[in-house]
N, C-alpha and C positions, 0 to 999 in steps of 0.2 A: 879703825873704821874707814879713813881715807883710804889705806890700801885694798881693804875688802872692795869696794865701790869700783878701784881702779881697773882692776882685772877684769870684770863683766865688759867695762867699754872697750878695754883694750880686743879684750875675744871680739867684739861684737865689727869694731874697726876690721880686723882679721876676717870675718866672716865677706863681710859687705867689698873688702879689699881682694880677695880671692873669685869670689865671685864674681867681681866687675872689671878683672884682667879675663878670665872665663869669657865674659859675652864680652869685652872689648877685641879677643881671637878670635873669637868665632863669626864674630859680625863683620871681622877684617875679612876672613878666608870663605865668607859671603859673597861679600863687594870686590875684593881683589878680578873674580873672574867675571861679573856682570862690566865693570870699567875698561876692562882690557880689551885689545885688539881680537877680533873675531881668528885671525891666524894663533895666538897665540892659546886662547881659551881652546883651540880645536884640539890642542895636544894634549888638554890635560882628559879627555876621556871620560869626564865626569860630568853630567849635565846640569848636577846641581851639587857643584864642588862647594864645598868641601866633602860631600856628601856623593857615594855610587848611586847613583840615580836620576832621576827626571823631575821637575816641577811639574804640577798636578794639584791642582785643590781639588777632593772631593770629598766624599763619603759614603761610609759602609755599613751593613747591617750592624758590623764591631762597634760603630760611633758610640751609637748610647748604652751599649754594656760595660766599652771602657770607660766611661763618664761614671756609669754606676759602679765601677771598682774601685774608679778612685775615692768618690766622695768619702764612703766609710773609713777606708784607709788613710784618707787627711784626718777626719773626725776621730776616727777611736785609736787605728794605729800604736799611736807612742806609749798611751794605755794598757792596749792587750798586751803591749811587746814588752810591757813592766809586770803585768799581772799574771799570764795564763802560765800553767804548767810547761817544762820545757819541751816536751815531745808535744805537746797539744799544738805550743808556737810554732813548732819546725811544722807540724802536717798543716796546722792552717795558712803559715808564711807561701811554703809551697804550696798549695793549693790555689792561694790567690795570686801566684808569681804563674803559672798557667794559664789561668784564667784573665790575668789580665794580657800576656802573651797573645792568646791566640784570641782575644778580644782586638786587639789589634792589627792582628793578621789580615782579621775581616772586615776590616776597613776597606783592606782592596779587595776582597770579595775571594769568596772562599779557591777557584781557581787560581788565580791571580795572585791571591795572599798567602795562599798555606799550599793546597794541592801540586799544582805546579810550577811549586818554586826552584823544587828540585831535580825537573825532568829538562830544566834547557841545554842547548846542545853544546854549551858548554859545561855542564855542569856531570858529578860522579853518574847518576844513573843513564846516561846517556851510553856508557862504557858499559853498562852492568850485562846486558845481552850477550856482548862479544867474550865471557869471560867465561868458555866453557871450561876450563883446565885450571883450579887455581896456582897447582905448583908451577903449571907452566908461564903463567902470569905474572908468578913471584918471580921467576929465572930470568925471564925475560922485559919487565918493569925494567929497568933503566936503561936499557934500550929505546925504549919507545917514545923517552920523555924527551930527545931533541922535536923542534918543529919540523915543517917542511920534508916531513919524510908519509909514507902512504899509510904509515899504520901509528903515527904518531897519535898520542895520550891525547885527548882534550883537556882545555885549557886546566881547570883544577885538578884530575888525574895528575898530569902530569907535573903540576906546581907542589903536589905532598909526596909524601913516601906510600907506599903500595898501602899501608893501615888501614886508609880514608876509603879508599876503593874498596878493601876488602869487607869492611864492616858493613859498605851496601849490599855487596854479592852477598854476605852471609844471609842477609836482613831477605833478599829473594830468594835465598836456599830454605829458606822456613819457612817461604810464603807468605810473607810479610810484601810483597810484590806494589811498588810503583810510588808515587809521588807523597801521596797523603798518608802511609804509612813511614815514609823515608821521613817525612816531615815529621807527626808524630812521634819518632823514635829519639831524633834530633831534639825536636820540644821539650820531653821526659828530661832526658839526660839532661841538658842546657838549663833548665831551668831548675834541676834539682843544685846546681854549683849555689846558689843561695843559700842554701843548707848546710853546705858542706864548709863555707864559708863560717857559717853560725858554729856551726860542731868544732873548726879548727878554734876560732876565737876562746869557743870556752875552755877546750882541752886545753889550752896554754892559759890559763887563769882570769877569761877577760871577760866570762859570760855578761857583766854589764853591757859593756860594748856590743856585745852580739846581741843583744836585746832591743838597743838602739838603733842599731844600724839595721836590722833587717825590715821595717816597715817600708827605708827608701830601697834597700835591695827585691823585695818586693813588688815594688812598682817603678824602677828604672826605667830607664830608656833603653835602653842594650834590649831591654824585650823585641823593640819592633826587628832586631835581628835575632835574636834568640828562635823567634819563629817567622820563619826559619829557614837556618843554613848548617851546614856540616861543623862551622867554628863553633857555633854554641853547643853540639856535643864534643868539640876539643876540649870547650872549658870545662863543661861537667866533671869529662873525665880526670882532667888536670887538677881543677879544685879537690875533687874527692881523693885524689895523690895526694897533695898536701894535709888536706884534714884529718888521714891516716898515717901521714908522719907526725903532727901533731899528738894524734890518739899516743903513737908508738912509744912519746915521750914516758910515758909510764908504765906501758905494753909492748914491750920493744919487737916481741914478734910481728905485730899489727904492720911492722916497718917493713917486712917481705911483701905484702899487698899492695903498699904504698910504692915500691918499688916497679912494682908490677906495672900497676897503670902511671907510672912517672915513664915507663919502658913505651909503653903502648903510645904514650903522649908524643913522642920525638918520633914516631912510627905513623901519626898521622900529620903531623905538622914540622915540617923542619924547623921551624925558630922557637917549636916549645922546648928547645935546648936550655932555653933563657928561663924555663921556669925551676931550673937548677937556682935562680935567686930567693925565690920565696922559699925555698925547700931550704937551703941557708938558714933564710931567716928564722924558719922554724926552730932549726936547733940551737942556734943562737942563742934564740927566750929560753930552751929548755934547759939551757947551760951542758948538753950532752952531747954526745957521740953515737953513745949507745947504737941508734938506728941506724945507722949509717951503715955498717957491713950489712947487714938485712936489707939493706934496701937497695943499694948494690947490688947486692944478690939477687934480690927480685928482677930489678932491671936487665940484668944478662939474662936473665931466662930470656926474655923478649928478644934481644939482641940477638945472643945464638940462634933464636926459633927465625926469624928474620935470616939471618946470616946464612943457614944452615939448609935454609927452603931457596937460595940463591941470589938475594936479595943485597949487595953492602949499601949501608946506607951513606958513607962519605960519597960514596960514587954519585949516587942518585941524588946529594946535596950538590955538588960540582956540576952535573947535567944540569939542574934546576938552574944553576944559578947563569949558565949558558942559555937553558930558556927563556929566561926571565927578559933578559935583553935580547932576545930575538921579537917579541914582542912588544905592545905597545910603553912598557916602563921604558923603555929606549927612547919615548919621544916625551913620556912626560917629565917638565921640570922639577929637577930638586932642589930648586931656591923656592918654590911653591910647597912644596909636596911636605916639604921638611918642617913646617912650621903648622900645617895647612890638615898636614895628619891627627897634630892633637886640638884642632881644632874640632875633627872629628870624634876625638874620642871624648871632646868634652859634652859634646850632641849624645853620644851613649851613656855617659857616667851621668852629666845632668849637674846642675849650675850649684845645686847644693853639696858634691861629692867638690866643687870647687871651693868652695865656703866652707867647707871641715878640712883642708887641706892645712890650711897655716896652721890650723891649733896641731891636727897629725903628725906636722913637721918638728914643731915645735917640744911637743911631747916624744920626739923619736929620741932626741937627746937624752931621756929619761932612760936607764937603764931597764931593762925586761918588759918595755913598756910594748906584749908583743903585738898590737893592734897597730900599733904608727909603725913599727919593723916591718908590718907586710904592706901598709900601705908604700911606704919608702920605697919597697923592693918592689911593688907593683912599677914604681913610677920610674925607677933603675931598667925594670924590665925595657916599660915605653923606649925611654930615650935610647937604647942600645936597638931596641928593634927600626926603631925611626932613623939614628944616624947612620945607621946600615946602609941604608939607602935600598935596601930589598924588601919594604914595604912604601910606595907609593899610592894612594889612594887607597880606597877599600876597609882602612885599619875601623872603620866605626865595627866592621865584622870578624878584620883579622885580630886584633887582639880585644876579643871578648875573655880567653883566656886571662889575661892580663888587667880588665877591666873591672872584671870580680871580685879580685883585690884592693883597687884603688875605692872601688863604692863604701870601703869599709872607714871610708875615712868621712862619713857622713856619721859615725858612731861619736863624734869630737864635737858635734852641734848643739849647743844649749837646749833643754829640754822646753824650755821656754820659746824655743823658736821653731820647735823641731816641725809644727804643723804647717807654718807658713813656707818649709823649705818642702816640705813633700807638696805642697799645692805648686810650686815652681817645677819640681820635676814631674810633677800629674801636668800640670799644663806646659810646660818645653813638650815633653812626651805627644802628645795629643796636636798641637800644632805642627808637629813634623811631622806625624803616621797622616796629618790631613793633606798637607800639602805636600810634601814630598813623594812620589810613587817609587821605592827602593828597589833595586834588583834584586834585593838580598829577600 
């Protein structure tokens, strides 16, 4: 009886201890740049570092509909996500991971928030006009991507592989034309990675887990980037990679599709290289190989289509990474930036994906235990992408990829508690879409 008893305080110690190193970073990489020298803060680029953006208290039409999404989902949540049919969960999980997205958005008000998020002049649709020719686009993409030259890429053009660009031009070759559909498209994809997150967890044997975790994947923080920016359709398409290597566990052909958009992934984002960890992982829990030539195979398809259309992507990783320090990551610190990053991304995952973390960890030791394997490889991801030093600032939106992973480590939280920790990431969530005005 004494050891039953022990383990609940011990989790619960765990919980309150993760958590409270959580807000103990994040409150530092607050204060760190309000304290500091006015010279010093000038360089980090971020007006409300740790966070891309501006201080701003306001509010938007979005205030009281995200208020009304969350309430239900604190209240019933933990419930439905134990009771309802599994395809009913996944259509209603997404549904409400939308809705509360773009409830959010409209906080800052539908221009501002969602329409023209994705028409600033540095941003892909900005490039989208100039792009009569695409093969000539593709030949000539790594060229364009140093600075200081007349026809140089704008800032994110030129920071991903031609993918990211091309999936906007495509998006206005159907008429799909301008901001609010570029966003919506973004929205869709990005917010379906919740799902696919669910779908990977149970193909590898852990459908509890994905039942638990999806009311807080659901209602995250990563939403108020999700809608939106171009990273939250990387992660879509990268999570739905992985939850088709998972599938392939069993289905091994499913593992060519999986390849496919793992191909497409390092084609819009150069450091979803790094999601070769969870893809790991995957086969790991499944104890196989099996997928692994098929996905492969998938993946060169892309590669040669790439390659072939004139495009190498080492080249265009080597120019980036010349760009990168042509601009301002040149002046921003990395005795900041280094620590200051996962401070941001704990503003996206959300104080309770910190409080499932010890027990995550703790369970990784567990053999097949494949839920804490991806949260592990999420957080492997992080720290390679961060020591890099080729993500300074921005990460609450550069590794959403990466983020979707880690939220699964809210599936480790006592069921007992699990209301009180979705009311901390409903209200963290809410108190940053109020007061922080993001660029993202």
């Amino acid at each position: 009886m004494t050891q039953a008893v022990a383990r609940p305080r011990g989790r619960v110690r765990g919980e309150y201890l993760g958590a409270g190193i959580a807000a103990a970073l994040t409150l530092a990489a607050f204060a760190v740049p309000r304290i500091a020298s006015e010279q010093w803060r000038s360089k980090l680029y971020a007006g409300a570092a740790p966070l891309f953006g501006n201080w701003l208290t306001h509010v938007g039409w979005g205030s009281v509909p995200a208020i009304a999404i969350a309430i239900p989902v604190i209240r019933f949540g933990p419930a439905m996500a134990n009771l309802l049919p599994w395809r009913r969960l996944l259509a209603v999980s997404w549904i409400t991971a939308l809705a509360w997205a773009f409830a959010l958005a409209m906080i800052d008000g539908w221009q501002r928030g969602f329409a023209g998020r994705l028409t600033d002049s540095h941003e892909y649709l900005h490039e989208v006009p100039g792009v009569r020719d695409i093969p000539a686009m593709l030949r000539g993409f790594a060229g364009r991507i140093p600075d200081f030259q007349p026809d140089s890429w704008t800032t994110h053009v030129s920071g991903h592989p031609p993918g990211a660009l091309l999936f906007f031009v495509l998006l206005d070759r159907i008429g799909l034309r301008g901001g609010a559909w570029a966003g919506l498209a973004c929205l869709l994809i990005g917010s379906s990675a919740i799902v696919a997150v669910a779908v990977a967890l149970r193909a590898l044997g852990a459908e509890d887990r994905a039942r638990k975790a999806l009311p807080f994947l659901t209602i995250a923080p990563a939403a108020i980037w999700i809608a939106v920016s171009a990273d939250a359709m990387f992660a879509g398409v990268t999570a739905w990679a992985v939850a088709l290597l998972a599938l392939a566990i069993r289905r091994p052909w499913i593992a060519v599709a999986a390849g496919v958009l793992f191909g497409l992934g390092i084609y819009l984002s150069y450091g979803l290289v790094i999601m070769a960890l969870p893809a790991v992982a995957v086969l790991i829990v499944g104890r196989t190989v099996r997928p692994l030539l098929p996905a492969v195979f998938g993946a060169l398809i892309i590669v040669v289509a790439f390659t072939l259309a004139g495009f190498w992507w080492l080249d265009g990783y080597h120019l980036v990474v010349e760009r990168y320090y042509q601009g301002i990551a040149a002046e921003r610190p990395y005795a900041y930036w280094v620590w200051a990053n996962l401070a941001a991304t704990v503003c996206a995952v959300g104080l309770a994906t910190a409080a499932g973390l010890p027990s995550a960890l703790a369970h990784q030791r567990r053999p097949g235990d494949a839920t804490a394997l991806l949260v592990a490889a999420a957080i492997c991801a992080i720290l390679v992408a961060d020591l890099s030093g080729l993500s300074k600032a921005e990460t609450e939106r550069i590794w959403l990829p990466f983020d979707v992973w880690l939220l699964a480590a809210t599936a480790f939280l006592p069921r007992s508690t699990a209301r009180v920790w979705l009311f901390v990431q409903a209200l963290g969530t809410l108190v940053l879409a109020h007061t922080i005005l993001t660029n993202w």
